[in-house]
C-alpha positions in Angstrom: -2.0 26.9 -13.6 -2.1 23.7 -15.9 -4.3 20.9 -14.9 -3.8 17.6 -14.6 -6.8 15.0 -14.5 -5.3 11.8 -15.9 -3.4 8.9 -13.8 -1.5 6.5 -15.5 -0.9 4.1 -12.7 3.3 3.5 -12.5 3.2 4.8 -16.3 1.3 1.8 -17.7 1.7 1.7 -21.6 4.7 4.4 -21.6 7.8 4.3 -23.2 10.7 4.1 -20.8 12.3 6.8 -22.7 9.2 9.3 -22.0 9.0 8.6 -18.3 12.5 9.5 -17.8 12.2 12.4 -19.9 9.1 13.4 -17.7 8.9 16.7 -15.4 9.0 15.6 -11.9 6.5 16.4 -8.8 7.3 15.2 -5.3 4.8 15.0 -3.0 4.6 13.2 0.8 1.8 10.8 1.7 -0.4 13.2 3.3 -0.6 15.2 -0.3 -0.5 11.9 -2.7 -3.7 10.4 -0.8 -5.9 13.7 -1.9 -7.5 13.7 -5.4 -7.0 17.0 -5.5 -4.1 19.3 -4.7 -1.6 21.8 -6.2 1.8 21.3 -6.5 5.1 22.8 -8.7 7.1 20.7 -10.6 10.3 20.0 -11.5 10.5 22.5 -14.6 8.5 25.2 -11.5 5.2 24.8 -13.5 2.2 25.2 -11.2 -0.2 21.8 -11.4 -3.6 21.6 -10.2 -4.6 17.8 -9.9 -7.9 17.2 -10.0 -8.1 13.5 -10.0 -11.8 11.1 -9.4 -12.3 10.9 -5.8 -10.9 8.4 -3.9 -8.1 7.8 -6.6 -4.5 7.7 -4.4 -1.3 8.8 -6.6 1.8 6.9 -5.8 5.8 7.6 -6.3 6.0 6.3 -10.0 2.8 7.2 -11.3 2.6 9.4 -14.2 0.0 12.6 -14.3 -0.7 13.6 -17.4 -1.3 17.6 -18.0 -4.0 19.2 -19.9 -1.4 20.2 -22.5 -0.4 16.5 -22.8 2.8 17.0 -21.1 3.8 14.1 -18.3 4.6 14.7 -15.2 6.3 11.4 -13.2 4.9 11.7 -9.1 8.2 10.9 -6.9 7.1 9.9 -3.4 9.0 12.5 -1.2 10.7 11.7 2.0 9.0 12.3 4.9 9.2 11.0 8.9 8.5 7.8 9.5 9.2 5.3 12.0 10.8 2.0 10.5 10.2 -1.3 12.8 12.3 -3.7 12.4 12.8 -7.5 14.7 15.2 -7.4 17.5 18.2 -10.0 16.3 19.0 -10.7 19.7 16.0 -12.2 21.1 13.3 -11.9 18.2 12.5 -13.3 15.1 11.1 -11.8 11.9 7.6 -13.3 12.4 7.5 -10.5 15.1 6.5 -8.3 12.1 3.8 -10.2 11.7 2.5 -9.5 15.1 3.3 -6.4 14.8 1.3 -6.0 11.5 -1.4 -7.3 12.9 -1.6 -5.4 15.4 -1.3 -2.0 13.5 -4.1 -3.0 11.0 -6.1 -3.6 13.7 -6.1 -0.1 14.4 -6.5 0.9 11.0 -2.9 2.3 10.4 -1.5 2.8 7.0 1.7 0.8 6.8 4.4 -0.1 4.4 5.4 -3.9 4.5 8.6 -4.5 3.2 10.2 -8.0 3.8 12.5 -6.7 6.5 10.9 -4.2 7.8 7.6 -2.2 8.5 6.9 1.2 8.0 4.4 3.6 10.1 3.9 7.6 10.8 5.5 9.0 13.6 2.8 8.2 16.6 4.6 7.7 20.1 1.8 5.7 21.6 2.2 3.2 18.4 5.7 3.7 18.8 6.1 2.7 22.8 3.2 -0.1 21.9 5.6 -2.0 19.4 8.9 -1.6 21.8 6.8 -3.2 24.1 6.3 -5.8 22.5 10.5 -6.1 21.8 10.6 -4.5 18.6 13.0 -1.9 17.1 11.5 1.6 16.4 13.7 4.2 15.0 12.6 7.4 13.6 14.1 8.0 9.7 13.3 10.0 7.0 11.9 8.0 4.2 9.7 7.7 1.4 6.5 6.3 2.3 4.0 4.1 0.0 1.4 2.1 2.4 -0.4 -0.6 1.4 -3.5 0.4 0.0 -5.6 -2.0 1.6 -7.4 -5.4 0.7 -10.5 -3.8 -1.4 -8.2 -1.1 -2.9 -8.2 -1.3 -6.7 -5.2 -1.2 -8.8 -2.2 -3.0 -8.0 -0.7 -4.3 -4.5 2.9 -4.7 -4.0 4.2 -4.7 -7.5 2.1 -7.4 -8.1 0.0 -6.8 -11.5 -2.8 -8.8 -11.6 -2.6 -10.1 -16.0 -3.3 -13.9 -14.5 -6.7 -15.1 -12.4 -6.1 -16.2 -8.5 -8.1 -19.4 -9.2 -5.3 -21.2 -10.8 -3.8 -24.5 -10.2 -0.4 -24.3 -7.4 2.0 -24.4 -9.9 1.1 -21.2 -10.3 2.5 -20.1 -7.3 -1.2 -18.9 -5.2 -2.0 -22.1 -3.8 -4.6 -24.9 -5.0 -8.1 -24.0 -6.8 -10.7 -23.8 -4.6 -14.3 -23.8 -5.9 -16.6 -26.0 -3.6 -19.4 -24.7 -1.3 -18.2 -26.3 2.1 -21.4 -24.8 3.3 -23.5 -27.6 2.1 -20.4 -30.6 2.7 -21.7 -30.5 6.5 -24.7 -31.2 8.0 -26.3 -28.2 9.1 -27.1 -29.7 12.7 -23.5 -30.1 13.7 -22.9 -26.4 12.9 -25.3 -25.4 15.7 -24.8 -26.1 19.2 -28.2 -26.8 21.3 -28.2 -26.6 25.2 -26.9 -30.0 26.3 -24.9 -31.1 22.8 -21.1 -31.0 22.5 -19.6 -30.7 19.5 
């Protein structure tokens, strides 16, 4: 069995050329979220990933083998259940609810602009046609967001520039005072008798 113990997170630093000349290993969620697993790739080689815990491999990433060799992770195709906003009577911000409402129970979930992405669960399932959304079951690759205190990067969004920048650079305005200490401590508490 060869070994592979090396991530190289959507084949950061490779040639294009070397990517696409790459063996190939397709794996579904459930298998890309362990740190270690065994697999066959495309050329039937038998791989033993033994990546750090905690470490999540997703479709683009490149393992690399103990013999150097590079083997390109394709996320497989798997059930899921894609939402998407009723036309008719809905809007798109009912994603957002509906987003909102999965996190809150901790789901994984793929966000895409125009639609959401889940597991097959049928209690999730008749909770977001409830609230007039459309579920249908598909077959489908399926990358969730990692979550807000993941590391690495979040929706193809590489992170080469600070988020305390000025808005023309497109996250908002810098934001660097302690509002803490801009009000008066006795306004922030409410005593028996004192409206605020």
């Amino acid at each position: 069995m060869l070994q592979a113990s090396k991530l190289m997170p959507q084949g950061a630093g490779l040639a294009p050329v070397l990517i696409k000349r790459a063996a190939t290993l397709e794996l579904d969620w459930d298998t890309r979220q362990k740190s270690r697993f065994d697999a066959s790739d495309s050329q039937g080689r038998s791989i033993g990933v033994f990546l750090p815990r905690g470490n999540v491999v997703r479709g683009g990433d490149v393992l690399v083998a103990q013999d150097g060799s590079l083997i390109r992770v394709l996320a497989a195709p798997q059930a899921v259940l894609r939402i998407t906003h009723c036309t008719a009577h809905g809007s798109p911000f009912d994603l957002m609810r509906a987003a909102y409402h999965l996190g809150n129970r901790h789901v994984p979930i793929e966000l895409k602009p125009s639609f959401l992405q889940i597991e097959p669960d049928h209690v999730l399932a008749d909770l977001l046609r409830s609230m007039h959304l459309i579920v249908h079951a598909t077959q489908a690759a399926f990358e969730p967001e990692s979550g807000a205190y993941a590391s690495g990067t979040h929706s193809g969004h590489g992170h080469a520039h600070p988020h305390n920048t000025a808005p023309s650079k497109g996250h908002g305005p810098l934001i660097d005072q302690d509002f803490s200490t801009s009000v008066p401590k006795q306004t922030l508490i409410q005593t028996p008798g004192q409206s605020l």
